[in-house]
N, C-alpha and C positions, 0 to 999 in steps of 0.2 A: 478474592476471587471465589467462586458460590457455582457447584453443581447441583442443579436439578432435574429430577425425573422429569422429559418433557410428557408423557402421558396426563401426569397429576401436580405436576408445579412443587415435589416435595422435595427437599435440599437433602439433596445424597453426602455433600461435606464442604465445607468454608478453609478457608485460607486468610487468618487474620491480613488486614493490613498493614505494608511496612510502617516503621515510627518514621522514616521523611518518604513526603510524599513526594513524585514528580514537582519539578518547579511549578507545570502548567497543566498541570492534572494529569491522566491516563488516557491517550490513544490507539494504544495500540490494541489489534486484535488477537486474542488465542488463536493460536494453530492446533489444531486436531492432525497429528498423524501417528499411526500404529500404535495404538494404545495409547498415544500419552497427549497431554497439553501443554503447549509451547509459548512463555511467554516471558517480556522484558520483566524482571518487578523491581520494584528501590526505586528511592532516588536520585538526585546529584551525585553522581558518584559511589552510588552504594547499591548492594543490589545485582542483578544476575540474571544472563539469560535463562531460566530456568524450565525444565520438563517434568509436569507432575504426571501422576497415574492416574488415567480418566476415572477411572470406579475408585477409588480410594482420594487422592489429593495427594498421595506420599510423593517426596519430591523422587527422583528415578538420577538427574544428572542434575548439574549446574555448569554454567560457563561465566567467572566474574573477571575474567581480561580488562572488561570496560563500560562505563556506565550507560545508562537506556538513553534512547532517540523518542521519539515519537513513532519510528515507522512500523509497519506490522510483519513478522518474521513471514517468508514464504517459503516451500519447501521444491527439492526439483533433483531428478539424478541427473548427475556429472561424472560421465567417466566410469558408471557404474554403482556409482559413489552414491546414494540416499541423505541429501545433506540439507541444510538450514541456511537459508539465506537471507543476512537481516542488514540493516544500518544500526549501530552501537552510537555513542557520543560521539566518537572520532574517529571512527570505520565503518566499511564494509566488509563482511566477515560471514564465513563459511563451517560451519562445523554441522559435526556426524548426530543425524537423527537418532543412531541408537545410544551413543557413546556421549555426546557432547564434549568430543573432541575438537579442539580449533585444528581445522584444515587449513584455511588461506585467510589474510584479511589485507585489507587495502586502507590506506591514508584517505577521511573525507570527513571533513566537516564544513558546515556551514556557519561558524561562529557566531552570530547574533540571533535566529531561530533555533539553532541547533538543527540535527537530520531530523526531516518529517515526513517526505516524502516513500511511499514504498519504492522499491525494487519493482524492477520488470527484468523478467527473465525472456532468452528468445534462445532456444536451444543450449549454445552453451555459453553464452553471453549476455552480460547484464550492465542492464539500464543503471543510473542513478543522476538524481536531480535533488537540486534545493536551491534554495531564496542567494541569488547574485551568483550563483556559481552556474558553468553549464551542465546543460543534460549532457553526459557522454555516456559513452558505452566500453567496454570492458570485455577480453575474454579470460577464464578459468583455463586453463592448461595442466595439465598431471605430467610429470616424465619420472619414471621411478620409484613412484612412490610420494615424488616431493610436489608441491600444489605451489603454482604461480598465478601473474593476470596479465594479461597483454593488453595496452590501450588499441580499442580500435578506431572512434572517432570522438567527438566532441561540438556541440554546436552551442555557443554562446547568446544565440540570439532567442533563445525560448529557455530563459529558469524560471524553476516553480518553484512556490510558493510554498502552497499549504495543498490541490487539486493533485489525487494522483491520474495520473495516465494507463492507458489502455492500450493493445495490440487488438487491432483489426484489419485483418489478411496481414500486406506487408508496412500496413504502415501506423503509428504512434502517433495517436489524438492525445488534446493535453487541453487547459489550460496555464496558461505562461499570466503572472502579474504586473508582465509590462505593458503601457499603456490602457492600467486600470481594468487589466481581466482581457485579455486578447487567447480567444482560443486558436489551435496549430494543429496541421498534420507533417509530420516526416516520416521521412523513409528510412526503418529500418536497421536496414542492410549498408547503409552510409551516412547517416544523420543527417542528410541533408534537408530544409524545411521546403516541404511543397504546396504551402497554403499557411495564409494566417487570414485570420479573422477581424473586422472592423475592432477598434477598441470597446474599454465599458458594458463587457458583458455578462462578468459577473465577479464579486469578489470570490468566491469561493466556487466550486460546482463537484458532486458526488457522481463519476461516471462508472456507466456498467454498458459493457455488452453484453447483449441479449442475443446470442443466437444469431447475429451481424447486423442489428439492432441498435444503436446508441442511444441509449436513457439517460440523461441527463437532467439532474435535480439543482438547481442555482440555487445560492445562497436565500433570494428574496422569495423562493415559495413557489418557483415557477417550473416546469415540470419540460423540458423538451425531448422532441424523438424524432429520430432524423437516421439519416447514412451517411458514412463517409468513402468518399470514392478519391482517386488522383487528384481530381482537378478539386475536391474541396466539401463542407460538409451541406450537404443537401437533408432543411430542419422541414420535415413533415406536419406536425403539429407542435403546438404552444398551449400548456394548461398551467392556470392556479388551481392549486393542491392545499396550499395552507394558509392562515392567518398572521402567521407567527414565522420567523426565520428558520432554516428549515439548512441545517449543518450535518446533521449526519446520514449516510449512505442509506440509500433506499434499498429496499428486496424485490428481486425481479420473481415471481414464478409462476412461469405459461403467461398467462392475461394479469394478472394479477401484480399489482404495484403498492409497496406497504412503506406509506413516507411517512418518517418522524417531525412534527414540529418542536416548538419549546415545551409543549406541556401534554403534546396527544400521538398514540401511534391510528394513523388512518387509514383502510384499503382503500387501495382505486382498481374499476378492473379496466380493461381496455379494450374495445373490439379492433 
């Protein structure tokens, strides 16, 4: 892991890499909060949620309860609480931004992909999904001091894959990899699914809201933008953007759209 000045592109300071690497490379992304950088490192089993010092790299905490996922840590107060919410190998787990304290963690894995999916948070309850399991949702509870999770629903009929999911107004856009890339909306506030999508629409897709917006980058280079309402997702326009397969999450900013293929970063802007 490598800081640089963004004025001048110069490396303020490196973080060798571990001696084992992820099984299946590195997904996850840094989290930036309050001075520090937040991130899974190791591999199989080795390794640690770890917080470095934005201006220096010195590590600040560690948390090694359990080995990395794929997913990318998010951060959110609970209760008052300034905490880290990530998926681990075999949980989902809550510990202290400043401390890297474990506050709560929960039983979850996906056995054959392992967790890759991120977190959605929605006040004080979180999302989690992965490959054959359901998306359900969860509440965080404090009483005394002491950290719990209450189930709140569970829908079996939309697990994901590798596609993280969205919050726009009250309801959770997705792609689900059943029926070969079938994208969904549900509600919220009861998981209930109120729209799914023809099949075969893509194996992968990078979603961003934009301002109530859905930008959506498919795996094969194609670029949609569209709304999603009750009754289902209404796709404005369809653009090719690349040559080449086209896997990781695009930058939204104002007009402006910055897709990676295999081998090039490209702007698009957009009126």
């Amino acid at each position: 892991m490598t800081a640089f000045t963004a004025a001048t592109g110069k490396q303020v300071w490196q973080i060798p890499a571990p001696p084992d690497a992820p099984l299946y490379g590195t997904a996850v992304s840094p989290l930036v909060e309050q001075g520090l950088v937040i991130v899974h490192v190791g591999g199989h089993d080795l390794g640690a949620l770890t917080a470095f010092d934005t201006d220096t790299g010195r590590v600040v905490w560690s948390w090694n309860g359990d080995g990395p996922s794929y997913a990318s840590p998010l951060v959110t107060d609970l209760h008052g609480t300034r905490q880290v919410i990530t998926l681990s190998q075999e949980h989902v787990v809550g510990v202290s931004v400043s401390t890297g304290e474990l506050l709560w963690q929960r039983p979850f894995s996906t056995g054959f992909t392992q967790n890759v999916i991120d977190p959605v948070i929605v006040d004080d309850m979180v999302i989690v999904a992965g490959f054959q399991e359901p998306t359900s949702a969860f509440r965080v509870v404090t009483d005394q001091g002491r950290w719990t999770t209450e189930d709140v629903w569970a829908n079996g009929d939309v697990p994901l894959y590798m596609t993280n999911s969205v919050v726009i107004d009250e309801l959770l856009f997705g792609l689900s990899h059943r029926n070969s890339g079938q994208y969904f909306l549900l509600d919220v506030s009861t998981g209930r699914t109120m729209w799914n999508s023809a099949g075969r629409q893509a194996e992968n897709a990078a979603i961003v809201n934009a301002g109530g917006t859905l930008v959506i980058l498919e795996d094969d280079a194609e670029l949609v933008v569209g709304q999603a309402t009750m009754a289902g997702f209404e796709e404005t326009r369809r653009y090719e953007v690349a040559d080449t397969a086209t896997w990781a999450q695009p930058a939204v900013s104002g007009n402006r759209v910055f897709v990676k293929d295999r081998s090039t970063v490209t702007l698009w802007t957009l009126d």
